[in-house]
C-alpha positions in Angstrom: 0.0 0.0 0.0 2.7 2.5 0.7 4.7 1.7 -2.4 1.5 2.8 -4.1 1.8 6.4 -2.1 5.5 6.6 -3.2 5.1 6.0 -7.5 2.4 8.4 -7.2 5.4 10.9 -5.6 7.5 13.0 -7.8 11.6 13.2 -7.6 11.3 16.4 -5.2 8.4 14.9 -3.1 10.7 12.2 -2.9 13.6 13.5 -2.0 12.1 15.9 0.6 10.5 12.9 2.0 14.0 11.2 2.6 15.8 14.6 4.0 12.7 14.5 6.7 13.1 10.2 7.2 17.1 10.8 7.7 16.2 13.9 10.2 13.7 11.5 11.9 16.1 9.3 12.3 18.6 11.2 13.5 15.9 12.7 16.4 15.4 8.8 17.4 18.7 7.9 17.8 19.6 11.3 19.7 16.6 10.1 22.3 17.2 7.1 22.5 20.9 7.8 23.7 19.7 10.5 26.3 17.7 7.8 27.9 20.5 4.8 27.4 22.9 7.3 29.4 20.2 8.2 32.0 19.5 4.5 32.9 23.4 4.2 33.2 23.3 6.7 35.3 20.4 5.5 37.4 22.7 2.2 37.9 25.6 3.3 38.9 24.0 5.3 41.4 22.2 2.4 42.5 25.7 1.0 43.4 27.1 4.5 44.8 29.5 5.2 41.8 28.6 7.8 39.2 29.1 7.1 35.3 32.4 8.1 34.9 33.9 6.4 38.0 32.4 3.3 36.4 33.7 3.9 33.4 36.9 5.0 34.4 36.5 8.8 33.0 37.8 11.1 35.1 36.7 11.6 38.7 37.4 14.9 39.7 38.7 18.6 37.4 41.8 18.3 35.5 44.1 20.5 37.1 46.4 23.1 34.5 50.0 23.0 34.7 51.2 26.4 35.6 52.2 28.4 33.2 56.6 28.6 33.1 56.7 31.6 30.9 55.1 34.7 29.5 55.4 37.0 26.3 57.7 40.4 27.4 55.5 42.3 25.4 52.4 41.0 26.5 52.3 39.2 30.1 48.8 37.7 29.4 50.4 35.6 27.0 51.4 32.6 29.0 52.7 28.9 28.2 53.2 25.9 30.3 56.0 24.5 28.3 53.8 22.0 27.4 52.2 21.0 23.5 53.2 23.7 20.8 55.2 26.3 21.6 53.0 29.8 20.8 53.8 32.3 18.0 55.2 34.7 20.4 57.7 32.2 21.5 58.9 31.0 18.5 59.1 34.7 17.2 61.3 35.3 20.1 63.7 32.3 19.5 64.2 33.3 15.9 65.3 37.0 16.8 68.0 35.3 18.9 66.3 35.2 22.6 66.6 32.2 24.5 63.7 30.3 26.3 65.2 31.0 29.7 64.7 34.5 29.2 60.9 34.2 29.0 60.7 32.2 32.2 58.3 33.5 34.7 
């Protein structure tokens, strides 16, 4: 009976039809996850754990590393040493300053 509705449908009809099925879709799923993680949640409380103790996520804030040195020209601009080095620092080592000289 429905294959009937959809010959009777022209290309557009159809296609707009699909775009709302695949946003339908996308709805359900997004539901259905909300109330996956809520039972979880339910659970583990049950047990006196919360989700991510359970699932080994972290347990409390990340704390940030300090930061070891600052921009001359502007002390807002921080870096922990850590990851990429900022602009500011590598502009620095290429006019000939050394890291030690940034140090806070």
């Amino acid at each position: 009976m429905m294959a009937k509705k959809l010959d009777a449908m022209s290309r557009d009809e159809l296609l707009s039809l699909q775009k709302d099925v695949d946003a339908a879709l996308k709805d359900y799923d997004k539901r259905k996850k909300k109330e996956a993680l809520a039972a979880a949640q339910r659970v583990a409380l049950e047990y006196g754990y919360s989700l991510d103790e359970v699932m080994g996520g972290k347990s409390g804030a990340k704390s940030k590393s300090p930061p070891k040195y600052a921009n001359p020209a502007d002390p807002t601009q921080t870096w922990t040493g850590r990851g990429r080095q900022p602009g500011w620092i590598k502009s620095a080592l290429k006019k000939g300053k050394k890291l030690e000289d940034m140090a806070i």
